[in-house]
PDB file of N, CA, C and O in Angstrom:
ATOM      1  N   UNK A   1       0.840  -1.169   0.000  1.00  0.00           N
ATOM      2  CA  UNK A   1       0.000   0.000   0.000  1.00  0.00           C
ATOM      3  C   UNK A   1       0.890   1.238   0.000  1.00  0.00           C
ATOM      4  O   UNK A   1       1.919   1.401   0.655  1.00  0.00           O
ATOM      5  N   UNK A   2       0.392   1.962  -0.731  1.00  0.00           N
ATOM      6  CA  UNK A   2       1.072   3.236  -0.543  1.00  0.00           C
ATOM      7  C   UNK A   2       0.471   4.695   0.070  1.00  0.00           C
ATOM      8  O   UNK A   2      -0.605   5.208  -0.239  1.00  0.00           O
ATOM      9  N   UNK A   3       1.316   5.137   0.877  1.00  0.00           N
ATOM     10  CA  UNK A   3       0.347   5.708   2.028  1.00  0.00           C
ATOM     11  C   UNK A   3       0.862   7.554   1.652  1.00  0.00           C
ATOM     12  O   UNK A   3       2.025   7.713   1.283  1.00  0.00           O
ATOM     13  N   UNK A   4      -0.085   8.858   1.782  1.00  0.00           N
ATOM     14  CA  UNK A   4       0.722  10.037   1.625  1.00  0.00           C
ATOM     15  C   UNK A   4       1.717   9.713   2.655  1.00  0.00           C
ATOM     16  O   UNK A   4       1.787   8.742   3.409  1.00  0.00           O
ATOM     17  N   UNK A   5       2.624  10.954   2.491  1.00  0.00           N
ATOM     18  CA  UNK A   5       3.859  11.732   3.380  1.00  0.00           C
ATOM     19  C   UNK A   5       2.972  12.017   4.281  1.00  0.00           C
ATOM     20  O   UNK A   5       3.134  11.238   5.220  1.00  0.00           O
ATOM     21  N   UNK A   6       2.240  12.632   4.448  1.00  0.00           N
ATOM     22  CA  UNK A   6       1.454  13.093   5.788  1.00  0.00           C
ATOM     23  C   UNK A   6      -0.085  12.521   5.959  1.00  0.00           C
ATOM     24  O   UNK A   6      -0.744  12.372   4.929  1.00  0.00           O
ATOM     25  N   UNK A   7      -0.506  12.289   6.874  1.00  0.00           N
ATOM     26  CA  UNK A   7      -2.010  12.621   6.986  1.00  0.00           C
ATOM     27  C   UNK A   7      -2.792  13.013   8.413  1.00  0.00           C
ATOM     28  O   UNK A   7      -2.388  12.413   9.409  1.00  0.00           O
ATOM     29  N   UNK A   8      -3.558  13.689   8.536  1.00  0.00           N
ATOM     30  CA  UNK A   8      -4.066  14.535   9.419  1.00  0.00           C
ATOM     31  C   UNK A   8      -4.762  13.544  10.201  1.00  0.00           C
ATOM     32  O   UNK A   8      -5.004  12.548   9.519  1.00  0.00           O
ATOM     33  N   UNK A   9      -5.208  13.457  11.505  1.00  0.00           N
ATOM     34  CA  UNK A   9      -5.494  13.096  12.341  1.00  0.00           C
ATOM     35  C   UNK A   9      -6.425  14.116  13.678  1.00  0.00           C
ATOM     36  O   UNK A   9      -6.463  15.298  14.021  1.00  0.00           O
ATOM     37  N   UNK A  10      -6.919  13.118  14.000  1.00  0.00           N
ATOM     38  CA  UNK A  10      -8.075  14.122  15.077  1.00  0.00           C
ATOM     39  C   UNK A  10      -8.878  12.894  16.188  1.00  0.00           C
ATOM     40  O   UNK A  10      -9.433  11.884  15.755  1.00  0.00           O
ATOM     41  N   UNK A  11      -8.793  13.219  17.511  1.00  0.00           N
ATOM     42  CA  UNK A  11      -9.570  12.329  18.522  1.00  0.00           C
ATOM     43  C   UNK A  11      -9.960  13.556  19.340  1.00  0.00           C
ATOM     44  O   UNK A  11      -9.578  14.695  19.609  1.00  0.00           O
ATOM     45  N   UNK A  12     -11.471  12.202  19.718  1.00  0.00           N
ATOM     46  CA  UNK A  12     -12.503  13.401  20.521  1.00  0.00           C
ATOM     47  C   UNK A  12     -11.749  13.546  21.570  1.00  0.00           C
ATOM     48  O   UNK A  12     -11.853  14.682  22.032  1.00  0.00           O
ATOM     49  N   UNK A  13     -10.757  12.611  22.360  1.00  0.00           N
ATOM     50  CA  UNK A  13     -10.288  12.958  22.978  1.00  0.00           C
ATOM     51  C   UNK A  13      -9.363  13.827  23.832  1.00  0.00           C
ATOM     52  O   UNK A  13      -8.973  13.764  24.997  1.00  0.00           O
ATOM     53  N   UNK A  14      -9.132  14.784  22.661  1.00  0.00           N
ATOM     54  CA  UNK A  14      -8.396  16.068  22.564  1.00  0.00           C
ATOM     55  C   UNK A  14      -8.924  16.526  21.289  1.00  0.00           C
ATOM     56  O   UNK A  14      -8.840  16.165  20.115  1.00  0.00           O
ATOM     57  N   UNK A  15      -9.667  17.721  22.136  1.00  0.00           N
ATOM     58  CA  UNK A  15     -10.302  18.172  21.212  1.00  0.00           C
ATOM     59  C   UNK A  15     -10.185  19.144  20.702  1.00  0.00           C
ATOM     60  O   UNK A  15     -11.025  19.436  19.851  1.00  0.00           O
ATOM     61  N   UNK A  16      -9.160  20.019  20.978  1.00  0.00           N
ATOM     62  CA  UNK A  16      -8.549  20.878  20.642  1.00  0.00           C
ATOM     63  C   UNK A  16      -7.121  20.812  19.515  1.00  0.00           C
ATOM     64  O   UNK A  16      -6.763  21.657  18.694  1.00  0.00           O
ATOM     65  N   UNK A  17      -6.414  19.259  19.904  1.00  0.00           N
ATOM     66  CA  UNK A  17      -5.556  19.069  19.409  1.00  0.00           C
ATOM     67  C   UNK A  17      -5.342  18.626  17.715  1.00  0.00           C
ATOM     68  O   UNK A  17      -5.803  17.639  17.141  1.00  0.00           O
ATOM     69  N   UNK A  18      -4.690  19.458  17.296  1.00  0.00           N
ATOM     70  CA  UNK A  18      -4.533  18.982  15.328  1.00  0.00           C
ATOM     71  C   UNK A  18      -3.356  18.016  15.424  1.00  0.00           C
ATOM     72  O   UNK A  18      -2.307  18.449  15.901  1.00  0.00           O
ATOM     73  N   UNK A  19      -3.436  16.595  14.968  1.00  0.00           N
ATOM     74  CA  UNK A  19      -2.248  15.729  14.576  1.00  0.00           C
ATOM     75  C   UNK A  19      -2.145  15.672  12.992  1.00  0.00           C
ATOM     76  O   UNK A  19      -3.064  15.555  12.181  1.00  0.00           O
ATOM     77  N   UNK A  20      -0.690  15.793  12.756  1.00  0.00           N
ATOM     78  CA  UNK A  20      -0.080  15.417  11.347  1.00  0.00           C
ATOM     79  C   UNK A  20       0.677  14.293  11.591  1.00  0.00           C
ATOM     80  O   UNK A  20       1.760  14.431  12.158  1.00  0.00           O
ATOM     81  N   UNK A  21       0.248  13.086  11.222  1.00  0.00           N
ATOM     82  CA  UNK A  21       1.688  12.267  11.400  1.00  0.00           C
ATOM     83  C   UNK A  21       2.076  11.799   9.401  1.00  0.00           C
ATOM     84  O   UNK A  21       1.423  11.528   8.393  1.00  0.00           O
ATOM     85  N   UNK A  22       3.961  12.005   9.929  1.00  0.00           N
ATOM     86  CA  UNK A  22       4.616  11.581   9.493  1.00  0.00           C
ATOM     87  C   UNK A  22       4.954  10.161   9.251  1.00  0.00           C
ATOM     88  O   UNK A  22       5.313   9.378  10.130  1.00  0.00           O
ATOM     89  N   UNK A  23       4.766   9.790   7.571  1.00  0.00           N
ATOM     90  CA  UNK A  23       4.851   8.125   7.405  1.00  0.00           C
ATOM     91  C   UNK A  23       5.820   7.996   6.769  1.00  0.00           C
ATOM     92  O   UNK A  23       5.837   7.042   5.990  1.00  0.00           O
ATOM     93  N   UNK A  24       6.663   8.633   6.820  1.00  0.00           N
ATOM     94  CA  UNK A  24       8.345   8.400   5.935  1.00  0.00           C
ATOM     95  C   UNK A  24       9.622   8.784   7.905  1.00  0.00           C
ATOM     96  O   UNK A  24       9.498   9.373   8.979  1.00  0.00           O
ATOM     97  N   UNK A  25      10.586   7.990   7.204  1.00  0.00           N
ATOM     98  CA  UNK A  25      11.639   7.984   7.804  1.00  0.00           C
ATOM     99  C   UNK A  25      11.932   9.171   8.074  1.00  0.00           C
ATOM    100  O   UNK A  25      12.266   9.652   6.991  1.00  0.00           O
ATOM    101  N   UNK A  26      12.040  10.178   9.085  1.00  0.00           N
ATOM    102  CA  UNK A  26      11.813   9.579  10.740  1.00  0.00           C
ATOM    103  C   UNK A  26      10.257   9.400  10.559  1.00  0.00           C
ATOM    104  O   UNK A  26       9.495  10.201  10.019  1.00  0.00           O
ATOM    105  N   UNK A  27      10.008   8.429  11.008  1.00  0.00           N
ATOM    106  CA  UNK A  27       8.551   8.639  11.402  1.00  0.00           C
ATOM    107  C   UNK A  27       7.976   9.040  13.122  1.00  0.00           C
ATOM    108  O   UNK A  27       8.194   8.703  14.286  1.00  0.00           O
ATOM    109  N   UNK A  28       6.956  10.156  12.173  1.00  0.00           N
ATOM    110  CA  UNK A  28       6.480  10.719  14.095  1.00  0.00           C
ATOM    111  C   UNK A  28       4.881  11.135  13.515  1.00  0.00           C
ATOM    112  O   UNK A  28       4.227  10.981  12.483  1.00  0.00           O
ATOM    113  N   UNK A  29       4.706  11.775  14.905  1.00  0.00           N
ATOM    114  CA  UNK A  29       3.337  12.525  14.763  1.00  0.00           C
ATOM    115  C   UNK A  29       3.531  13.706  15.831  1.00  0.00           C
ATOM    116  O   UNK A  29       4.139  13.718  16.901  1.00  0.00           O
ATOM    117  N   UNK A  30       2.692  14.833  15.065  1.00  0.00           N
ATOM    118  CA  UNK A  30       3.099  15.758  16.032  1.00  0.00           C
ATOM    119  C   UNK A  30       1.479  16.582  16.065  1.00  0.00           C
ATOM    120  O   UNK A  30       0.638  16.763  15.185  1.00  0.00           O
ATOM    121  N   UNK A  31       1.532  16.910  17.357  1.00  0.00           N
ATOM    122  CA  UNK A  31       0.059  17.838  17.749  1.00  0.00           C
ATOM    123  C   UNK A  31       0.739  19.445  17.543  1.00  0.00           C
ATOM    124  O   UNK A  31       1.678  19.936  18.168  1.00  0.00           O
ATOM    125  N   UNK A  32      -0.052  20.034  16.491  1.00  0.00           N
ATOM    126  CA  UNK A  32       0.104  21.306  15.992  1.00  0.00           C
ATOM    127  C   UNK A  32      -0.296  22.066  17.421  1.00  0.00           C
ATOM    128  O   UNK A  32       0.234  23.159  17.619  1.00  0.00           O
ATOM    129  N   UNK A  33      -0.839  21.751  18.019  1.00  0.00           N
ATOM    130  CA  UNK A  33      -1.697  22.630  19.235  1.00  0.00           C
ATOM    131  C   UNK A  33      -0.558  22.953  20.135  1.00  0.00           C
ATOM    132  O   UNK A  33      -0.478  24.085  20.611  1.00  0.00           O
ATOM    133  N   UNK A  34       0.490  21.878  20.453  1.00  0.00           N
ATOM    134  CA  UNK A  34       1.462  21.773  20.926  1.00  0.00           C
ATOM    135  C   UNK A  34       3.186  21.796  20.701  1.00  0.00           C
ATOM    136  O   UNK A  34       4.221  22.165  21.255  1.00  0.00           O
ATOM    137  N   UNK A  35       2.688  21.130  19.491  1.00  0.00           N
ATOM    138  CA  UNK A  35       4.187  21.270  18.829  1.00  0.00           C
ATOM    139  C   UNK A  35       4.736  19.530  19.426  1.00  0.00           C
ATOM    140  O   UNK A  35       5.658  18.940  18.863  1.00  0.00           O
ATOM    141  N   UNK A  36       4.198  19.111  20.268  1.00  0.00           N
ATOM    142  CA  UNK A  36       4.888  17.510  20.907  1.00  0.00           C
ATOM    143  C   UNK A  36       4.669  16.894  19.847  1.00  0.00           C
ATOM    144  O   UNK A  36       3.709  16.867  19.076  1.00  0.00           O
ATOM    145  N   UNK A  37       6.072  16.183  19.885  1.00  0.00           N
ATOM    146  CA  UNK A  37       6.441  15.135  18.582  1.00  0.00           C
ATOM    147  C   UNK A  37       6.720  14.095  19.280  1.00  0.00           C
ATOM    148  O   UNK A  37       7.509  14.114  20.225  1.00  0.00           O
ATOM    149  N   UNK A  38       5.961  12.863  18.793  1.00  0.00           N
ATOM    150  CA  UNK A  38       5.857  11.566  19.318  1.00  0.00           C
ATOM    151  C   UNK A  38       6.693  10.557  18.298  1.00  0.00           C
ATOM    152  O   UNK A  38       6.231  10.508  17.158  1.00  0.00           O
ATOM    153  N   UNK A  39       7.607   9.926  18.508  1.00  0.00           N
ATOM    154  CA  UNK A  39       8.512   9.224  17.782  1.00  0.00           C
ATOM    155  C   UNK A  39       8.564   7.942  17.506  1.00  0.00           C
ATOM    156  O   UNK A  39       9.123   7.222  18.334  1.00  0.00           O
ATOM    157  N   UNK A  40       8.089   7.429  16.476  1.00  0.00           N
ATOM    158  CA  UNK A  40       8.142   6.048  16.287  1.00  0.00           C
ATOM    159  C   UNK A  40       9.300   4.950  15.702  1.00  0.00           C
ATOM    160  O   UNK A  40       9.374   3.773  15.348  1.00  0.00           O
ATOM    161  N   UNK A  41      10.161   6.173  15.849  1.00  0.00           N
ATOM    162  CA  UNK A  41      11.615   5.250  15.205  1.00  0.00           C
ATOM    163  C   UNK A  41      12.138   5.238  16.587  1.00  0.00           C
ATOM    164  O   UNK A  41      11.480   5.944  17.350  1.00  0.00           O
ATOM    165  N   UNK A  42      13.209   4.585  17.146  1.00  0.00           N
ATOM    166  CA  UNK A  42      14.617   4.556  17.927  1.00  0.00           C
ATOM    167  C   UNK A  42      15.853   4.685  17.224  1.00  0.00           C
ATOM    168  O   UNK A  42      16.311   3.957  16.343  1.00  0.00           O
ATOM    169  N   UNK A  43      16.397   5.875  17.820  1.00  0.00           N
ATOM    170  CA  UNK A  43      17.616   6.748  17.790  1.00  0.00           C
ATOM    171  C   UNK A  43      19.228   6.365  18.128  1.00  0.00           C
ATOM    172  O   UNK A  43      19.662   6.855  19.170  1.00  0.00           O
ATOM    173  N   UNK A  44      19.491   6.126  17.901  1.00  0.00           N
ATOM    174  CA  UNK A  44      21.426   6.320  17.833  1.00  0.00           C
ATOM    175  C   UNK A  44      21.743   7.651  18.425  1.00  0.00           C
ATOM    176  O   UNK A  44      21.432   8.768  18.013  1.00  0.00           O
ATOM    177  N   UNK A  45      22.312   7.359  19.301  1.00  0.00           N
ATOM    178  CA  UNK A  45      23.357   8.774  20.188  1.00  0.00           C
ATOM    179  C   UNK A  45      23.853   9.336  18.500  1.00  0.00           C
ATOM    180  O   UNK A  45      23.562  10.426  18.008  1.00  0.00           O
ATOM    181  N   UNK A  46      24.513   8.439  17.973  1.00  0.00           N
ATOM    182  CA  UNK A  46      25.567   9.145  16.727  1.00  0.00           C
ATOM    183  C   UNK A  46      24.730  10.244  15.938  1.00  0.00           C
ATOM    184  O   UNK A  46      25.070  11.415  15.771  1.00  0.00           O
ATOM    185  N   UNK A  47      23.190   9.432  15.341  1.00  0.00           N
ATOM    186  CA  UNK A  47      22.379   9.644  14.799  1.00  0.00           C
ATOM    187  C   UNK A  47      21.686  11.120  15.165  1.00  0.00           C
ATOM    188  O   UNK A  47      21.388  11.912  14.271  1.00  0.00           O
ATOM    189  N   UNK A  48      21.510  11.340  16.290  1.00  0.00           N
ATOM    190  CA  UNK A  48      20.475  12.743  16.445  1.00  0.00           C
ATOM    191  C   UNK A  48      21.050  14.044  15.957  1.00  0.00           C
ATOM    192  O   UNK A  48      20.181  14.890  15.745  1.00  0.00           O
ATOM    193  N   UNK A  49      22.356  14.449  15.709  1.00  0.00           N
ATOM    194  CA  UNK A  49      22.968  15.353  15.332  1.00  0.00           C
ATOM    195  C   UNK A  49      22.191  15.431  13.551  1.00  0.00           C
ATOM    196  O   UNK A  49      21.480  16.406  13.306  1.00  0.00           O
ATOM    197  N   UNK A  50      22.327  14.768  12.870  1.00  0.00           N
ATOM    198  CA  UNK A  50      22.090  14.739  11.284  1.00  0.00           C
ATOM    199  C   UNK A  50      20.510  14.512  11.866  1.00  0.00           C
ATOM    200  O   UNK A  50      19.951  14.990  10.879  1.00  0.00           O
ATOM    201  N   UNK A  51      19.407  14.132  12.744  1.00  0.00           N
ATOM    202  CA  UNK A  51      18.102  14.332  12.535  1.00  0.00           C
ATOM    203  C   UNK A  51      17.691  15.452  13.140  1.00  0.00           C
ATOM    204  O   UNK A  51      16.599  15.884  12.772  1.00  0.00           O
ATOM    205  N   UNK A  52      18.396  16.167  14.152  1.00  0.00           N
ATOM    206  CA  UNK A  52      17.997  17.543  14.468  1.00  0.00           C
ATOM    207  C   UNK A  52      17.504  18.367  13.106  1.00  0.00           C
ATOM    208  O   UNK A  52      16.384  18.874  13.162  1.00  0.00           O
ATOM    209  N   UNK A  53      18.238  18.518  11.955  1.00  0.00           N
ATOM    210  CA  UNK A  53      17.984  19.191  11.181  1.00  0.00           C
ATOM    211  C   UNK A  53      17.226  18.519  10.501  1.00  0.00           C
ATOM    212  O   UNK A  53      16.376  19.342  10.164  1.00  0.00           O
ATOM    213  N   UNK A  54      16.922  17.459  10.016  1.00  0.00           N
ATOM    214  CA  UNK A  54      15.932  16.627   9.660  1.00  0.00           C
ATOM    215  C   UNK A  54      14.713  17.245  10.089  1.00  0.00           C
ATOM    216  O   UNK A  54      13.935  17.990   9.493  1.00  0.00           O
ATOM    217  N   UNK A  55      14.714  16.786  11.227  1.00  0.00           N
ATOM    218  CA  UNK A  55      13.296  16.774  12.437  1.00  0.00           C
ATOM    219  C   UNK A  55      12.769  18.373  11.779  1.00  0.00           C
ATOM    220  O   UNK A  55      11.676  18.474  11.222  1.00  0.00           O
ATOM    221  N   UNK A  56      13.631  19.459  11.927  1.00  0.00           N
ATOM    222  CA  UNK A  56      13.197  20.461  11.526  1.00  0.00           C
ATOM    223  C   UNK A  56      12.613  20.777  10.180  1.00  0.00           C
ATOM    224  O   UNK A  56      11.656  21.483   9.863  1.00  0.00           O
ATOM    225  N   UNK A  57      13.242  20.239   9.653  1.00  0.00           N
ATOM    226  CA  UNK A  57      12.781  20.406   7.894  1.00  0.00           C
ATOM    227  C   UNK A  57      10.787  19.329   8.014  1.00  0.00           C
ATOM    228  O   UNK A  57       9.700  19.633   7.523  1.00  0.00           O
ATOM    229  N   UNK A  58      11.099  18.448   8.649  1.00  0.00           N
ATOM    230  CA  UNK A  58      10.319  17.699   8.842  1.00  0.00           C
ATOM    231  C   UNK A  58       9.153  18.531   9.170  1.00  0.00           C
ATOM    232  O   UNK A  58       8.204  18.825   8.442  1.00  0.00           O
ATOM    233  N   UNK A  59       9.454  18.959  10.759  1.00  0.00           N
ATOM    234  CA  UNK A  59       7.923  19.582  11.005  1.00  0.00           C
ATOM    235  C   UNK A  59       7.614  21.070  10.280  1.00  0.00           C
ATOM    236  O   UNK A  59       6.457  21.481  10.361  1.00  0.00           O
ATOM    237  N   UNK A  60       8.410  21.726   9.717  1.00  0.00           N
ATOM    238  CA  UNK A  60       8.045  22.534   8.997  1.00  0.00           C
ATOM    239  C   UNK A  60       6.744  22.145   7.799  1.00  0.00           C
ATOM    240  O   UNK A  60       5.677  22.652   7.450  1.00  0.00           O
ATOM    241  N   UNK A  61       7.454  21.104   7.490  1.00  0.00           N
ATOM    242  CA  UNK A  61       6.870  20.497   5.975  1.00  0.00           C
ATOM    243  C   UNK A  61       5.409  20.059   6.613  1.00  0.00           C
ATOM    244  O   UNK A  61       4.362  20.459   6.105  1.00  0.00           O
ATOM    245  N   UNK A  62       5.436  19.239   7.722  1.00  0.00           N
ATOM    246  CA  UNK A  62       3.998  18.690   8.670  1.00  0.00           C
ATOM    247  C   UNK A  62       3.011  20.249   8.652  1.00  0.00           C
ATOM    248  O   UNK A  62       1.814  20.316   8.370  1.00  0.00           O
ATOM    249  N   UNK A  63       4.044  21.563   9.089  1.00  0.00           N
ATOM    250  CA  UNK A  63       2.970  22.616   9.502  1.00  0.00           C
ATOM    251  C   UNK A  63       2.205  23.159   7.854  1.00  0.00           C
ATOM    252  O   UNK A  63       1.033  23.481   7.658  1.00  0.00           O
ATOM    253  N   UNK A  64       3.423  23.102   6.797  1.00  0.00           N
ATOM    254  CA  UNK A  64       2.835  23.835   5.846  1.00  0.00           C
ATOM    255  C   UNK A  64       1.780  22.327   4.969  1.00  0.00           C
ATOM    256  O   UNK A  64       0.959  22.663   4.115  1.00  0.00           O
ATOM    257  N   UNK A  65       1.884  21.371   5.179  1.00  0.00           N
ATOM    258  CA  UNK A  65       0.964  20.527   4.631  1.00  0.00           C
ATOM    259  C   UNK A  65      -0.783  20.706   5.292  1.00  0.00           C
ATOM    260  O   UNK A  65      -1.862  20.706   4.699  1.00  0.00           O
ATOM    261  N   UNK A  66      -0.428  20.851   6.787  1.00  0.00           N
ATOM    262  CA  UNK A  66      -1.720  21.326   7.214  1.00  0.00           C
ATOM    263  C   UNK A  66      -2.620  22.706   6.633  1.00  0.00           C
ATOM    264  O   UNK A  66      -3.771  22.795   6.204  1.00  0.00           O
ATOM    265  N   UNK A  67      -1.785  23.482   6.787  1.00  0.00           N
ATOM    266  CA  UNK A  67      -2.103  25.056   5.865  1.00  0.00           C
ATOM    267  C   UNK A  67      -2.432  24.901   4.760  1.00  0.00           C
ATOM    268  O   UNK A  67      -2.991  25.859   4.226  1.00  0.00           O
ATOM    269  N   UNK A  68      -2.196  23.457   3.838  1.00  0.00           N
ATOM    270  CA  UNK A  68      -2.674  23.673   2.234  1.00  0.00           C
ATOM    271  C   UNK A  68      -4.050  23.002   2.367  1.00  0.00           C
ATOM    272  O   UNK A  68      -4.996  23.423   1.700  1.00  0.00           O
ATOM    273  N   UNK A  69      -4.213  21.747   3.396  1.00  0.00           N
ATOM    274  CA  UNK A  69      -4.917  20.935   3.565  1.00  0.00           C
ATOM    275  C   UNK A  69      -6.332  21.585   4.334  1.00  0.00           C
ATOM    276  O   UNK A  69      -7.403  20.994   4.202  1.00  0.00           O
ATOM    277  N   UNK A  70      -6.224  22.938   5.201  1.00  0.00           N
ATOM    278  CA  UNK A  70      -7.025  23.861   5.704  1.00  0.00           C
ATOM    279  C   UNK A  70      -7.602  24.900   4.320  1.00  0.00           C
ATOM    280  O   UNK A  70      -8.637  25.552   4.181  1.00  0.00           O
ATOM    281  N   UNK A  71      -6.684  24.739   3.637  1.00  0.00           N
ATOM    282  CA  UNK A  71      -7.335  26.200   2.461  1.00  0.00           C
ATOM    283  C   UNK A  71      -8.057  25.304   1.519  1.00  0.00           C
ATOM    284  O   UNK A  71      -8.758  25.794   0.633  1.00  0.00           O
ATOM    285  N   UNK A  72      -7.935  24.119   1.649  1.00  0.00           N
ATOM    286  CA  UNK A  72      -8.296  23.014   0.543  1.00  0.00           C
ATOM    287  C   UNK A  72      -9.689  23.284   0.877  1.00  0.00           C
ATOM    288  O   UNK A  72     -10.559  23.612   0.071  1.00  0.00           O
ATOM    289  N   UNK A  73      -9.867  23.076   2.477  1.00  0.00           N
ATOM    290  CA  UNK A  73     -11.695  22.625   2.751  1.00  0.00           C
ATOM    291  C   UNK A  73     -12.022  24.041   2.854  1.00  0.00           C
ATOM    292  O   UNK A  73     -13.221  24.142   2.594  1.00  0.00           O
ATOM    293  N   UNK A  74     -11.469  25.290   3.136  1.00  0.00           N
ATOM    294  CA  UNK A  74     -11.862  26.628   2.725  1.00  0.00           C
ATOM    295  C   UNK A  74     -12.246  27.197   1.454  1.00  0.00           C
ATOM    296  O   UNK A  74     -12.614  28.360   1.287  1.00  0.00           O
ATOM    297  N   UNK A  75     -12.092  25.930   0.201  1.00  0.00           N
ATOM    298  CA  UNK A  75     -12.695  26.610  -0.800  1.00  0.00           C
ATOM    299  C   UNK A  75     -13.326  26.027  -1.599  1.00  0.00           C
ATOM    300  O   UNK A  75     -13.879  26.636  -2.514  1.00  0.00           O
TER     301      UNK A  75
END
């Protein structure tokens, strides 16, 4: 199966909270409400230096996918 790069997420259980999770390497999910990124890979000490900047490029890309995906049902 082939799944998007992102897809949006939502529980009544936080109901305030917007999730994007990430289905490519790193894989995470992160609550826009918060910014907490939940991690589904395990990390290498060596490794976090080269995903810091990752991670960043990452949730950038998570925030502006939501913003296209919000103007989508706005029009």
């Amino acid at each position: 199966m082939d799944l998007p790069k992102f897809i949006l997420g939502d529980n009544t259980e936080y109901p305030n909270a917007i999730f994007v999770i990430h289905t490519e390497f790193p894989r995470f999910i992160i609550n826009l409400e918060n910014d907490e990124v939940e991690w589904f890979e395990d990390f290498h000490e060596e490794d976090k230096k080269e995903l810091e900047s990752e991670t960043e490029n990452a949730i950038l890309m998570a925030t502006q996918f939501y913003d296209r995906e919000i103007a989508n049902y706005e029009e």
